[in-house]
MARVOSE-861575 format. One record per residue: residue in three letters; x, y, z of N, C-alpha, C, O in turn. Coordinates in pm, whole numbers, padded with zeros to 5 digits, always signed. Example, Ala and Ser with C-alpha at 12.3 -4.5 7.8 and 13.67 -1.06 7.14 Angstrom:
BEGIN
ALA+01319-00569+00780+01230-00450+00780+01320-00330+00780+01424-00332+00846 SER+01285-00225+00708+01367-00106+00714+01290+00003+00787+01341+00114+00804 
END
This chain:
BEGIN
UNK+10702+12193+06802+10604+12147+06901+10625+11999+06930+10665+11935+06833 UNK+10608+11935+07034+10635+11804+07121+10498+11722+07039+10390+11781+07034 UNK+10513+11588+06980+10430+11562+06922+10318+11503+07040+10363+11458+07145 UNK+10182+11507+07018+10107+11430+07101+10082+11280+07055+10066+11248+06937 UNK+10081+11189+07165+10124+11045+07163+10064+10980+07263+10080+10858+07267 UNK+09994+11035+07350+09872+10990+07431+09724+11072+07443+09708+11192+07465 UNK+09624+10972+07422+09450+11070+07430+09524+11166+07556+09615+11146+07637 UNK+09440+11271+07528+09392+11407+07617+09245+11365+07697+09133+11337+07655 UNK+09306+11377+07836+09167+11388+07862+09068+11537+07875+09096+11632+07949 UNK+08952+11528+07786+08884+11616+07739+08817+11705+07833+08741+11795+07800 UNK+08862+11661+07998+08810+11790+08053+08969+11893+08091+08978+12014+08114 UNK+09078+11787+08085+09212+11866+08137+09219+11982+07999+09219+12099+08035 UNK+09226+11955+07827+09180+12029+07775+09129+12161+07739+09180+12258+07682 UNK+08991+12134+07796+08904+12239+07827+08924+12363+07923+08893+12482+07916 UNK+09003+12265+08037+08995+12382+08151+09177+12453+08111+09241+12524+08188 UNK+09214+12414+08001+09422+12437+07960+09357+12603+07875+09395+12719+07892 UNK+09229+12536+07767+09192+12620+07688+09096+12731+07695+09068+12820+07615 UNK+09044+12697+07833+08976+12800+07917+09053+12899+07984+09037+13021+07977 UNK+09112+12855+08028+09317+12939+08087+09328+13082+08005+09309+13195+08049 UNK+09362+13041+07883+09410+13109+07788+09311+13161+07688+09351+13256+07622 UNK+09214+13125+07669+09119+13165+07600+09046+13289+07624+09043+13389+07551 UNK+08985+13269+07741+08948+13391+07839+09059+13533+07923+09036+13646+07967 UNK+09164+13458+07911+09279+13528+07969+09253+13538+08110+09281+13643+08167 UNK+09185+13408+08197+09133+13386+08337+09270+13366+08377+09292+13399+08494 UNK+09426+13295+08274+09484+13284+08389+09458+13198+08515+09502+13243+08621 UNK+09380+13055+08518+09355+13019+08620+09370+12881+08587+09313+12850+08483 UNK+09436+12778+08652+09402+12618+08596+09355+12557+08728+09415+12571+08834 UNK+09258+12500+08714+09281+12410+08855+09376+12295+08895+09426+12222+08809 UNK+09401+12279+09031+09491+12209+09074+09525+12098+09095+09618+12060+09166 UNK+09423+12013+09011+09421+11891+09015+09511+11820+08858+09556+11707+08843 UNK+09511+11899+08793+09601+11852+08703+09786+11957+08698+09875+11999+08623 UNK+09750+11947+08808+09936+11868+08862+09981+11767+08876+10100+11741+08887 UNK+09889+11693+08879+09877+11567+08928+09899+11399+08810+09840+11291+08812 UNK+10000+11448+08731+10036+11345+08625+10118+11276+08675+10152+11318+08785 UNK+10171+11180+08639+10255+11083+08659+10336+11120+08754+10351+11086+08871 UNK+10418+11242+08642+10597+11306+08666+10496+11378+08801+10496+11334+08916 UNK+10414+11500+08751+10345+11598+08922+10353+11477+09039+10440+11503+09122 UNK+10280+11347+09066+10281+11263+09152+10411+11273+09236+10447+11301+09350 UNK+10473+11224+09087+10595+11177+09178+10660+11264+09240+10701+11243+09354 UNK+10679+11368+09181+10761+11540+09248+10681+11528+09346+10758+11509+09440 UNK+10518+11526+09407+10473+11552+09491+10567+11467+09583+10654+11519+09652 UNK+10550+11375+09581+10613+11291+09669+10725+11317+09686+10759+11330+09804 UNK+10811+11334+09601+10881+11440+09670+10900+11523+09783+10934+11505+09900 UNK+10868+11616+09719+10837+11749+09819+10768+11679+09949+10787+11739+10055 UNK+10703+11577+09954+10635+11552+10094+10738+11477+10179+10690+11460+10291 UNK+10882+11418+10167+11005+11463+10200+11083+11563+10211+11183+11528+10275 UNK+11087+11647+10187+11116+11783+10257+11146+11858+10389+11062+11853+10479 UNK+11262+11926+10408+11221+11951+10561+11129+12089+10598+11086+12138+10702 UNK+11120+12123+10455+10996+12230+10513+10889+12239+10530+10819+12322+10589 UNK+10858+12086+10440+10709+12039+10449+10635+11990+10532+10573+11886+10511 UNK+10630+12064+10652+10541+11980+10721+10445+11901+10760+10425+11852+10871 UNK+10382+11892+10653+10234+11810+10737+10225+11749+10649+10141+11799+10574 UNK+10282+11632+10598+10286+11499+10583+10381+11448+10737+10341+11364+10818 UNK+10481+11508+10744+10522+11406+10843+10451+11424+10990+10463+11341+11080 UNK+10357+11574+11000+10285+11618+11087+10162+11485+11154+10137+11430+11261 UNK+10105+11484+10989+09975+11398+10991+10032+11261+10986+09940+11183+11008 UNK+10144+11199+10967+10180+11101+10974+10188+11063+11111+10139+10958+11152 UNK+10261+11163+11197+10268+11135+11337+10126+11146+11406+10119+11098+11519 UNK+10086+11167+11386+09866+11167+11410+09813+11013+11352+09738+10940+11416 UNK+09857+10989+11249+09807+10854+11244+09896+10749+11317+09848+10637+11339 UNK+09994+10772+11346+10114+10656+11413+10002+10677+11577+09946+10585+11638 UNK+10000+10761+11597+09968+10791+11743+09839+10797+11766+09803+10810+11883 UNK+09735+10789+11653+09591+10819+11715+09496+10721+11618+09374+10712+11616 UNK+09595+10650+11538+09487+10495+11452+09399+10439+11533+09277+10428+11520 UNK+09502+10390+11659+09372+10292+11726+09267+10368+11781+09166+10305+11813 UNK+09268+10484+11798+09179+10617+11876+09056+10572+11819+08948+10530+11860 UNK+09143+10609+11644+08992+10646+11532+08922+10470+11519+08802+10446+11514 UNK+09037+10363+11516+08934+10265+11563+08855+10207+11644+08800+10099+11626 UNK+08843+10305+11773+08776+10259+11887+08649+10344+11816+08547+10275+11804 UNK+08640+10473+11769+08562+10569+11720+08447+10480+11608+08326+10462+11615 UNK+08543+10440+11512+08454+10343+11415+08429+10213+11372+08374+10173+11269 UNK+08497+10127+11504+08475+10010+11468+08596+09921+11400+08705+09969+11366 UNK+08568+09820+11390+08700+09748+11267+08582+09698+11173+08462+09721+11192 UNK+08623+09642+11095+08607+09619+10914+08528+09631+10836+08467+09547+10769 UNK+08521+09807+10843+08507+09924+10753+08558+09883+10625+08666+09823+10623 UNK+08486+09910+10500+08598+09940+10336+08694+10071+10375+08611+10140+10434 UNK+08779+10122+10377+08794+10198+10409+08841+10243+10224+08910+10180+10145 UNK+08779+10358+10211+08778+10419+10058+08893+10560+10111+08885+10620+10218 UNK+08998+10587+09996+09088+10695+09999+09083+10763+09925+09146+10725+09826 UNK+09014+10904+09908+08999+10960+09796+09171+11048+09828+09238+11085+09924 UNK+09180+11045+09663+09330+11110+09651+09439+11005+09696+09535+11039+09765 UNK+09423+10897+09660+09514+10854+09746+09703+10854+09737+09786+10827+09824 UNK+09721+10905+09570+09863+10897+09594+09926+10771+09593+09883+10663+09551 UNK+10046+10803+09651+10141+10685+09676+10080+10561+09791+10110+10442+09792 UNK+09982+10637+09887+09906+10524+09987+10006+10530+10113+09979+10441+10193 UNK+10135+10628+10161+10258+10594+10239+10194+10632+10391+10245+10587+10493 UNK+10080+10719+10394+10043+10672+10552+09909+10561+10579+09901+10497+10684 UNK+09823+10551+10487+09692+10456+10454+09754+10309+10581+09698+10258+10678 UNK+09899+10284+10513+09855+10168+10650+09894+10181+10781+09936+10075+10828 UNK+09894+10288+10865+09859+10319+11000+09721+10307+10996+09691+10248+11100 UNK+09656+10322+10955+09526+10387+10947+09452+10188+10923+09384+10116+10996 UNK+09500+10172+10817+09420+09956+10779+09494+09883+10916+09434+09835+11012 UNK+09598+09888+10901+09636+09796+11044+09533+09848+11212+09537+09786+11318 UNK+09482+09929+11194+09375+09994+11313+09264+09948+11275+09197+09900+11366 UNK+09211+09944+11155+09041+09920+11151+09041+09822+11156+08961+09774+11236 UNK+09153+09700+11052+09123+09615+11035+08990+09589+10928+08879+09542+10953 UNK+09060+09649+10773+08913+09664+10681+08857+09557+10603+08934+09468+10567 UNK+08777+09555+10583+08696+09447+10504+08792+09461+10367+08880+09378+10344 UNK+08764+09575+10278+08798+09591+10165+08875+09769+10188+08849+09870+10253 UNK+08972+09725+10097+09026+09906+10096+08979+09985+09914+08932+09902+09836 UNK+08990+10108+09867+08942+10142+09745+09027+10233+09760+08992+10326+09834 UNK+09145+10238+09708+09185+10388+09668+09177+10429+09549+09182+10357+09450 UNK+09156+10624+09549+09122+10647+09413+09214+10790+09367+09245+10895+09423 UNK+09229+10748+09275+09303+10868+09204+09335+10891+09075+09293+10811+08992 UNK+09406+10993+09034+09386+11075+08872+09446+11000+08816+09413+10951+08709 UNK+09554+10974+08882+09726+10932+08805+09719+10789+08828+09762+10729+08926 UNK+09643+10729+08697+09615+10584+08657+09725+10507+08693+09710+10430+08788 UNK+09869+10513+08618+09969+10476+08639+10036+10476+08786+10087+10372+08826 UNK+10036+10580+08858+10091+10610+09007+09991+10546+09092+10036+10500+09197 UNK+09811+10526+09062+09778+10446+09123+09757+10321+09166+09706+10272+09267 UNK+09828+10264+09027+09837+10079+08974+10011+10051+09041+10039+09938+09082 UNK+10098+10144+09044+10214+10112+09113+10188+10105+09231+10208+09995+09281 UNK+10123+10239+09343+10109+10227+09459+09981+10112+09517+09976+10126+09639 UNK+09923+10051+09491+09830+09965+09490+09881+09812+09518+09847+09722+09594 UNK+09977+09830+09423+10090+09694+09398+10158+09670+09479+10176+09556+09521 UNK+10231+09807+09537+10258+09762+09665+10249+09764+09800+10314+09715+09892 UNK+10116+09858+09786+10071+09796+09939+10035+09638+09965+10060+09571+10066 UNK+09958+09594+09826+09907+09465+09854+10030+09390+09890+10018+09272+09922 UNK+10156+09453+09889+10272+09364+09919+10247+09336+10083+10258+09227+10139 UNK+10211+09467+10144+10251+09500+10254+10106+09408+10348+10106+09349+10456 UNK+10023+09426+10269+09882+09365+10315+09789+09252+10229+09676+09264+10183 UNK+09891+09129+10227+09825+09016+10137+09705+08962+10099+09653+08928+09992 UNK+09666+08964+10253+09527+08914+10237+09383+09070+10228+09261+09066+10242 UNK+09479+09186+10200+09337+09294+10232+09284+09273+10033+09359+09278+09935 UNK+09114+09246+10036+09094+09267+09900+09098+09463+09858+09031+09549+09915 UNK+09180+09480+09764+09217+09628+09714+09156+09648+09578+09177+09583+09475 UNK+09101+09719+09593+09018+09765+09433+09078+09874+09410+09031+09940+09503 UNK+09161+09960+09345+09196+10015+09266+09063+10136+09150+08993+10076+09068 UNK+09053+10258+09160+09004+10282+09100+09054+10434+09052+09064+10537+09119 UNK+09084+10406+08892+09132+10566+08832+08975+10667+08828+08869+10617+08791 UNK+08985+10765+08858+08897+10842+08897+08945+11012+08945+09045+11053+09005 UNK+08835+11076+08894+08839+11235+08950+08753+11227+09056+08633+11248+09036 UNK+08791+11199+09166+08686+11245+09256+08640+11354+09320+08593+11371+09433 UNK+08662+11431+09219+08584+11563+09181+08413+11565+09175+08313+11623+09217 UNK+08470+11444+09081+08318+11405+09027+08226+11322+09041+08269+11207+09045 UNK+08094+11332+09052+08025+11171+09076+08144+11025+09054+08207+10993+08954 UNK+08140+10969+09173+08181+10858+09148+08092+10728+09172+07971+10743+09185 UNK+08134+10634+09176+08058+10456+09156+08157+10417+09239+08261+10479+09216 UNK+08164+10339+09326+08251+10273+09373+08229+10125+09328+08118+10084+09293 UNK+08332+10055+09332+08311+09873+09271+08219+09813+09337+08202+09824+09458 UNK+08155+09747+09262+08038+09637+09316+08066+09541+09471+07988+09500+09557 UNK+08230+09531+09451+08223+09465+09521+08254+09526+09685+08298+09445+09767 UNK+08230+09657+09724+08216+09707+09845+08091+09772+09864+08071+09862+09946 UNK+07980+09708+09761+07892+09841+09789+07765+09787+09875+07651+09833+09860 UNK+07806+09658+09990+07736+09635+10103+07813+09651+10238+07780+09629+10355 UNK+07934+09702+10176+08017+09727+10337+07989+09863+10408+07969+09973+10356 UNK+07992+09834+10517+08053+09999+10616+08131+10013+10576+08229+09940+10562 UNK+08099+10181+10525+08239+10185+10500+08317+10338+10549+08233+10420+10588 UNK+08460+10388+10554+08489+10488+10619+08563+10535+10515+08634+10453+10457 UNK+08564+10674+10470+08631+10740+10380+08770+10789+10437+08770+10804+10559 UNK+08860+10810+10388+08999+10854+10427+09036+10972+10352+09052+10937+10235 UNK+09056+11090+10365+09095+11172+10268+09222+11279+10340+09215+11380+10410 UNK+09309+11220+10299+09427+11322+10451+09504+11389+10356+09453+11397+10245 UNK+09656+11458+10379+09700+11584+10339+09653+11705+10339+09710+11799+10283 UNK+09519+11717+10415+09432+11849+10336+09451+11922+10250+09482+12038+10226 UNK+09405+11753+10168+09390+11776+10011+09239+11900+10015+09238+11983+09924 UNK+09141+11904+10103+09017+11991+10122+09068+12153+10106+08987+12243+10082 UNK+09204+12175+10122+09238+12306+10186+09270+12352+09984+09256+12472+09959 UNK+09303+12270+09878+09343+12317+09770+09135+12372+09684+09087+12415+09579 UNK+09108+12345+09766+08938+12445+09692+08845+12565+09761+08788+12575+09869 UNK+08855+12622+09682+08734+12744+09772+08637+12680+09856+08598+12563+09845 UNK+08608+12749+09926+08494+12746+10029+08344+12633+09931+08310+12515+09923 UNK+08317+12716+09898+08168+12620+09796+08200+12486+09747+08125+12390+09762 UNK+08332+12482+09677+08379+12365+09601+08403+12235+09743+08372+12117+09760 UNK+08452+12308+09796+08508+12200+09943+08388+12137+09978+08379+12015+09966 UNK+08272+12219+10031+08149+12206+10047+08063+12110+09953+07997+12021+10005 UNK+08064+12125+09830+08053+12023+09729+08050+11923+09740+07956+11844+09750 UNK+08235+11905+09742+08313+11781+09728+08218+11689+09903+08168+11576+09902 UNK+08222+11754+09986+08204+11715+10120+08043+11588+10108+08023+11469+10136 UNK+07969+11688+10056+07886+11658+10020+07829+11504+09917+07759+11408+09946 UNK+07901+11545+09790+07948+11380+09713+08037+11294+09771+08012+11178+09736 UNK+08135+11301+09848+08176+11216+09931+08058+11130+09994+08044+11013+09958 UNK+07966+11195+10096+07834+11136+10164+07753+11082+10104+07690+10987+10151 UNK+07730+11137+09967+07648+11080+09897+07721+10920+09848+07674+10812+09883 UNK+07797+10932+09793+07925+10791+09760+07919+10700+09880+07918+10578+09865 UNK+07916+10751+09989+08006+10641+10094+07841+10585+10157+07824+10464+10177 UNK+07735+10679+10183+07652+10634+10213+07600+10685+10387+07675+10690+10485 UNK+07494+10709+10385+07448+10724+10551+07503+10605+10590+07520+10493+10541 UNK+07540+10697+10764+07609+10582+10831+07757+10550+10788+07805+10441+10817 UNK+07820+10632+10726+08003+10584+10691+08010+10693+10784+07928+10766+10840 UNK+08189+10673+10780+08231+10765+10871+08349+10841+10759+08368+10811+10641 UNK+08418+10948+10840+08530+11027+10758+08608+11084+10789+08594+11195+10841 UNK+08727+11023+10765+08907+11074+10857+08906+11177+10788+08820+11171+10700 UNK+08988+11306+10791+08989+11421+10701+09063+11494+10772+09035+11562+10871 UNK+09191+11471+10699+09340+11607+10769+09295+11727+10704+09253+11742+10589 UNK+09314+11825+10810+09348+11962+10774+09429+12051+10841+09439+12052+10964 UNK+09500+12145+10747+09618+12204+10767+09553+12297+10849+09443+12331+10804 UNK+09594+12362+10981+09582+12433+11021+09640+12597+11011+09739+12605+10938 UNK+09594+12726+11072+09672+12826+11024+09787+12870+11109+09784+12859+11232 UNK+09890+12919+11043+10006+12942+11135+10093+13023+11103+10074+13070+10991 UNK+10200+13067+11167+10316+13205+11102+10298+13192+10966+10272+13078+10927 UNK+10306+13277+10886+10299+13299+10778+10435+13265+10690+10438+13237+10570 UNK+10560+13274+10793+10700+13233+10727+10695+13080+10720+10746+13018+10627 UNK+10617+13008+10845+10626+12832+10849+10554+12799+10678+10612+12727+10596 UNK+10404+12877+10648+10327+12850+10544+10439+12853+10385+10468+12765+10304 UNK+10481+13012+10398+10538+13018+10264+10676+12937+10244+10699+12891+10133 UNK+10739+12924+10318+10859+12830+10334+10814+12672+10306+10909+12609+10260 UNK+10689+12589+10322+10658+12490+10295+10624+12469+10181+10629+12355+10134 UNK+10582+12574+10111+10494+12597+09928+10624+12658+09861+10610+12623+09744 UNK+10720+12716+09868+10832+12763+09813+10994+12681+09879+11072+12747+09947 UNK+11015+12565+09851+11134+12505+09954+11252+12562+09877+11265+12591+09757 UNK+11342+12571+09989+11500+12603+09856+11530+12513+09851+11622+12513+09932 UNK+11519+12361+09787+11581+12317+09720+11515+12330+09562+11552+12282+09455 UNK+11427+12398+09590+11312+12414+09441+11238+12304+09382+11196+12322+09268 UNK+11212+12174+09451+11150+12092+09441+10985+12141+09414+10932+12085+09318 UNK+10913+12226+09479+10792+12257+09465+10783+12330+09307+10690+12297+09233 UNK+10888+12432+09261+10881+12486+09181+10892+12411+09083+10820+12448+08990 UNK+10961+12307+09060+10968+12170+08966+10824+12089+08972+10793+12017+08876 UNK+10774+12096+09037+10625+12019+09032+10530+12140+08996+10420+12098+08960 UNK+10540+12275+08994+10453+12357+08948+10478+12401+08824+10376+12407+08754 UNK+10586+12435+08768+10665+12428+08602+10589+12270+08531+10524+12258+08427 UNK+10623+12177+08621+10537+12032+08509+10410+12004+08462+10370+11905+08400 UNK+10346+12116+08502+10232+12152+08477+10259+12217+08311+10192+12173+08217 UNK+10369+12330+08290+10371+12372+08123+10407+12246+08081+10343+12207+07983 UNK+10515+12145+08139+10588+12103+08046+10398+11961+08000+10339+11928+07897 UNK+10389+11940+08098+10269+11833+08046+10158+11944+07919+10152+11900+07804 UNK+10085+12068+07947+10031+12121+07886+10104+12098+07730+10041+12031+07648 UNK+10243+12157+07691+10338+12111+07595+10329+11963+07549+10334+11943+07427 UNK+10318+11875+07620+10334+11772+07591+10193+11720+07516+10188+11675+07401 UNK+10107+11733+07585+09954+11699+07590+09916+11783+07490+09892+11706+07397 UNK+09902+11865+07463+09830+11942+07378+09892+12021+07299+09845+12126+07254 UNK+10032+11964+07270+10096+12028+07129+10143+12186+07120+10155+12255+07019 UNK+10173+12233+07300+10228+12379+07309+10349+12369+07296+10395+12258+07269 UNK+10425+12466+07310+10545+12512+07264+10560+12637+07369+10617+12739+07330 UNK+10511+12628+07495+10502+12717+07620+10663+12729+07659+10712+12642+07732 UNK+10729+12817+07619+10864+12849+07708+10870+12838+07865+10864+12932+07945 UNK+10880+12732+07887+10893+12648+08035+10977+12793+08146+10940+12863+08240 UNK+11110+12777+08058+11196+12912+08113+11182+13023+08131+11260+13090+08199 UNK+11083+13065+08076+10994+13225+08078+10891+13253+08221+10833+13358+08251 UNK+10892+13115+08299+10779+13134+08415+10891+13089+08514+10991+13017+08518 UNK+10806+13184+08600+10884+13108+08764+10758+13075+08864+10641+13113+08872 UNK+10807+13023+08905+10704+12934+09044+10647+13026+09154+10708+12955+09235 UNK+10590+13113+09229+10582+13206+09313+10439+13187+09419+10325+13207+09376 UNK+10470+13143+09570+10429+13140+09649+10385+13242+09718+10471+13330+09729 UNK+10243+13274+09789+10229+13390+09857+10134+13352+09964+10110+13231+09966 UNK+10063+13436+10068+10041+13374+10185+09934+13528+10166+09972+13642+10141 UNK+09823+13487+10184+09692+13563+10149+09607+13553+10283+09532+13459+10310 UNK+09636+13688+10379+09563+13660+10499+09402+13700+10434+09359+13586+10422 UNK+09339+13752+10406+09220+13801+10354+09166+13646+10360+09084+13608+10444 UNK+09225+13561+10257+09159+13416+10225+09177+13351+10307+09082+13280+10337 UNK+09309+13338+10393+09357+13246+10477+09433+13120+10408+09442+12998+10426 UNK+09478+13208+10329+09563+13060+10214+09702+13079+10152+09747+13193+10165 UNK+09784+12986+10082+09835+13019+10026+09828+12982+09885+09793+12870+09847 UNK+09874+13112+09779+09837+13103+09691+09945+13084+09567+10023+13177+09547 UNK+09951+12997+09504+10065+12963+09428+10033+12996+09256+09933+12964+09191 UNK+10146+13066+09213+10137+13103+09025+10242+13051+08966+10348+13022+09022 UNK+10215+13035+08845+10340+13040+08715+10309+13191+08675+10204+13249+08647 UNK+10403+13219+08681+10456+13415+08675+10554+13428+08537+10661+13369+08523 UNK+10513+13487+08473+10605+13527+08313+10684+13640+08406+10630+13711+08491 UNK+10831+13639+08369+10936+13665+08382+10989+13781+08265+11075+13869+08274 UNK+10903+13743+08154+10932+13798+07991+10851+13781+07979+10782+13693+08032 UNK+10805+13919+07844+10681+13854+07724+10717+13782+07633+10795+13803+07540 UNK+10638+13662+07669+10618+13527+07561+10501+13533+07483+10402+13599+07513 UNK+10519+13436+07342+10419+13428+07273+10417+13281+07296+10514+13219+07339 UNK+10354+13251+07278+10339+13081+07212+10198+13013+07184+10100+13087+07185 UNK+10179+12834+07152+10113+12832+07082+10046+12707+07178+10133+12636+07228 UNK+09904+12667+07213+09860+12597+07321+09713+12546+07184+09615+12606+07139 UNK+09779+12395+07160+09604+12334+07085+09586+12432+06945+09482+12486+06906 UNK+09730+12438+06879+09750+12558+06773+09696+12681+06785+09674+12745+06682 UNK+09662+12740+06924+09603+12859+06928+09703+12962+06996+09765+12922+07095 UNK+09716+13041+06968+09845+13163+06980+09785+13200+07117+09667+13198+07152 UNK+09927+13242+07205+09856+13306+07339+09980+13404+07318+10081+13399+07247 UNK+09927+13499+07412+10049+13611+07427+10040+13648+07557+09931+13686+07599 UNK+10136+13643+07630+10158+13704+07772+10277+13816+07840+10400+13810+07836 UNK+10210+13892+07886+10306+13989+07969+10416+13950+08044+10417+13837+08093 UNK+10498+14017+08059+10603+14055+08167+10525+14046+08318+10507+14157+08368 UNK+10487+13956+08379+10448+13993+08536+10298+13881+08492+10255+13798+08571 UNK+10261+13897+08402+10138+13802+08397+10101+13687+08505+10201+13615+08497 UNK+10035+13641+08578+10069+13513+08656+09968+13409+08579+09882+13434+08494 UNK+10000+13306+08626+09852+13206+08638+09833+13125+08728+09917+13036+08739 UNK+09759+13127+08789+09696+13072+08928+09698+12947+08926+09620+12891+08849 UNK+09783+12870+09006+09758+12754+08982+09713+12644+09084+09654+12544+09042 UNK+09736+12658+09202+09689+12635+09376+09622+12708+09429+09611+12825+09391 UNK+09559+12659+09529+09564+12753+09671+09553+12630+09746+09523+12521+09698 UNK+09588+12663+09905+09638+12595+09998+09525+12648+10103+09584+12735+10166 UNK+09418+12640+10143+09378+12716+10240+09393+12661+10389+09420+12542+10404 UNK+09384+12714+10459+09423+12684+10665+09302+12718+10702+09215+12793+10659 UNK+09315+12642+10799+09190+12626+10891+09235+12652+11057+09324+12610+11131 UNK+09126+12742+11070+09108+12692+11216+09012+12588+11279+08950+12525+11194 UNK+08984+12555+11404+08948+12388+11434+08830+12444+11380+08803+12420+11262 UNK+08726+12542+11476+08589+12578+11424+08553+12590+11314+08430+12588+11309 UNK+08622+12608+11175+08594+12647+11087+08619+12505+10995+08540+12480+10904 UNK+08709+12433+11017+08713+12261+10990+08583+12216+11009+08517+12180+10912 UNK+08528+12214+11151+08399+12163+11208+08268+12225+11139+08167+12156+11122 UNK+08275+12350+11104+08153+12383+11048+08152+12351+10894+08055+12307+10832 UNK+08279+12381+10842+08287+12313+10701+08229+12155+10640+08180+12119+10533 UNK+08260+12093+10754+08204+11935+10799+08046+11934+10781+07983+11894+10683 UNK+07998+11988+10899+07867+12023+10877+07831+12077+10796+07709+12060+10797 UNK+07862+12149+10706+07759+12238+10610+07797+12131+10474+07732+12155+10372 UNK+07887+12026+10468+07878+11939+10359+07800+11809+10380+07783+11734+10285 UNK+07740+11772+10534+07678+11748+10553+07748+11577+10673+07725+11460+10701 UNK+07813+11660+10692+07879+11535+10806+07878+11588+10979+07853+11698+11026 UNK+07897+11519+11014+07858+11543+11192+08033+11510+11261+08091+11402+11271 UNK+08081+11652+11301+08229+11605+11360+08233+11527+11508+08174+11587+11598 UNK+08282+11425+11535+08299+11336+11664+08395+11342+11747+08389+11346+11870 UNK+08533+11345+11642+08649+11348+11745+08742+11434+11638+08720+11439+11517 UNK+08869+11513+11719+08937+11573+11639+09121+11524+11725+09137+11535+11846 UNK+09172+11502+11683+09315+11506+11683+09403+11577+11678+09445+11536+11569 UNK+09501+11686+11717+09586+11813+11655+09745+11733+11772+09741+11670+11877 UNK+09850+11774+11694+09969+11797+11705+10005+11888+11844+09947+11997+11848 UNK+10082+11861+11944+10137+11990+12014+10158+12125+11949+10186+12201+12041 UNK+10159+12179+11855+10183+12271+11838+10044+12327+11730+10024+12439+11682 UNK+09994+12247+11723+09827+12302+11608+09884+12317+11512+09877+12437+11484 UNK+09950+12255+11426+09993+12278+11294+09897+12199+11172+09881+12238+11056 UNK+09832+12055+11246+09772+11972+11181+09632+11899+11272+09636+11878+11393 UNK+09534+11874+11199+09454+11851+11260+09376+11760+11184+09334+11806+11078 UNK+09336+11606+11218+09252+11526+11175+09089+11479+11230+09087+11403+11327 UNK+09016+11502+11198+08895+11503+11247+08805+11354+11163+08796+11327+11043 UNK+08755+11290+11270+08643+11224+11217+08549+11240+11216+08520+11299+11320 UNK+08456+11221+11148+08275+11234+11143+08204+11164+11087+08239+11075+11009 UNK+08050+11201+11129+07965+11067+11089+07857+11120+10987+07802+11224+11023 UNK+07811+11057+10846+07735+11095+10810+07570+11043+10893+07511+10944+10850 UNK+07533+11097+10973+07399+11070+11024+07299+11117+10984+07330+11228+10943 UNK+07192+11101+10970+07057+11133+10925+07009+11254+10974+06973+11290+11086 UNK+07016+11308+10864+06959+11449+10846+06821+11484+10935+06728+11408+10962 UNK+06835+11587+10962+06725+11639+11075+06634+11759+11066+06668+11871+11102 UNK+06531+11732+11021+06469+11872+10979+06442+11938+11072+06343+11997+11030 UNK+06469+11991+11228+06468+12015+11315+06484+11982+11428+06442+11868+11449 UNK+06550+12057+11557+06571+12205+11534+06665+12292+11480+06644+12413+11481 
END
């Protein structure tokens, strides 16, 4: 077994040992998202099958100043998920922000990418904050009298069920405050060969960021998970409107996860994504029912990608 050599965080843990415990078979998708997952992501968001990073990239090159006529200039502008930050400044060179906050899992990937935007933007003050924004968050003291506009693009929204999205939509508003506003890419739905070809690439880059998921579990919590026994497997779920991604046993394996024995089948999967698509109406009502008001929407010639802003406004007990 790979010795452990950094704290666990005690909810990634829980939900490794909930997996296997129950035989749910299910992890959520946010802990892909380690260092090594980051960086593969980034990856893969070079790709030529991947579309919609360079989709939504061309939406912010072409429609920044749009969304700043929409909200004004110097907004905080807060990024949940933010990643590497590689489209964020189309988006600051348009508002022109008071303060920027990006937030994300991957402590390390967010103190590199942070570093160098401030290269790119000297004088913007950048707060930095490691965070699940999953969960109740605080934002730093020192934006918490600004307007401010949330940023959340990739439709990162499209990797949670219906309720959870709704949730999240919801604590966002609550965080940013009546009166912010909220950029928010979402993937739209489309041939089903464009979808699975973007979640399965042949160069196997995706499948390398969905495997680093055992190898961190191994690492983190002292398994001994035969990495080589799973394969990566993409599928395209019209019922849900998503796509749905597993680690699939190949062979029956045994092994050992937090010294606790697991045993798995030949064909076994474990759920480890979903990707869901949207159509525009169903973006827009999703908006609303987390409690935001849609204003303007943006899409690509071909509807592959779609960015929408909205306003959290004051709730209306009628009609």
């Amino acid at each position: 077994m790979d010795m452990i050599t950094h704290p666990v965080d005690p909810a990634f843990k829980s939900d490794i040992l909930r997996c296997f415990d129950h035989q749910s078979y299910a992890i959520p998708a946010r802990w892909l998202y380690d260092r090594q997952g980051s960086e593969l992501f980034e990856q893969i968001t070079e790709l030529p099958e991947y579309y919609p990073t360079r989709t939504e990239t061309t939406l912010l090159e072409n429609y920044s100043e749009d969304v700043a006529n929409f909200s004004g200039i110097g907004r905080a502008v807060i990024e949940f998920g933010s990643g590497s930050s590689t489209k964020t400044p189309h988006l600051l060179r348009a508002v022109q922000p008071s303060a920027y906050v990006p937030i994300d899992i991957s402590g390390e990937f967010l103190t590199a990418s942070a570093a160098q935007l401030q290269t790119e933007f000297p004088d913007l003050p950048i707060y930095p904050l490691e965070a699940d924004f999953m969960r109740p968050l605080r934002l730093p003291d020192e934006v918490a009298d600004h307007p401010k506009i949330g940023f959340f693009p990739g439709s990162t929204i499209g990797n949670m069920v219906a309720r959870t999205s709704v949730d999240l939509l919801r604590s966002m508003r609550e965080t940013l405050g009546e009166g912010a506003q909220l950029l928010i890419g979402f993937d739209r739905i489309k041939d089903p060969d464009v979808l699975v070809a973007a979640y399965d690439d042949s160069a196997g880059v995706t499948a390398q960021f969905s495997l680093n998921l055992l190898l961190r579990i191994n690492r983190e919590l002292g398994g001994d998970i035969p990495v080589e026994q799973f394969r990566h497997v993409a599928v395209w779920s019209d019922l849900y409107a998503r796509i749905e991604i597993y680690l699939e046993c190949v062979a029956d394996v045994r092994f050992e996860v937090n010294d606790k024995p697991v045993q798995m089948s030949k064909g076994d999967k474990i759920h480890i994504e979903n990707s869901h698509k949207y159509g525009l109406r169903d973006a827009r009502l999703m908006l609303r029912a987390g409690g935001w008001t849609p204003v303007q929407d943006w899409s690509d010639t071909q509807d592959y990608f779609s960015l929408i802003l909205a306003d959290a406004r004051p709730f209306k007990d009628a009609p």
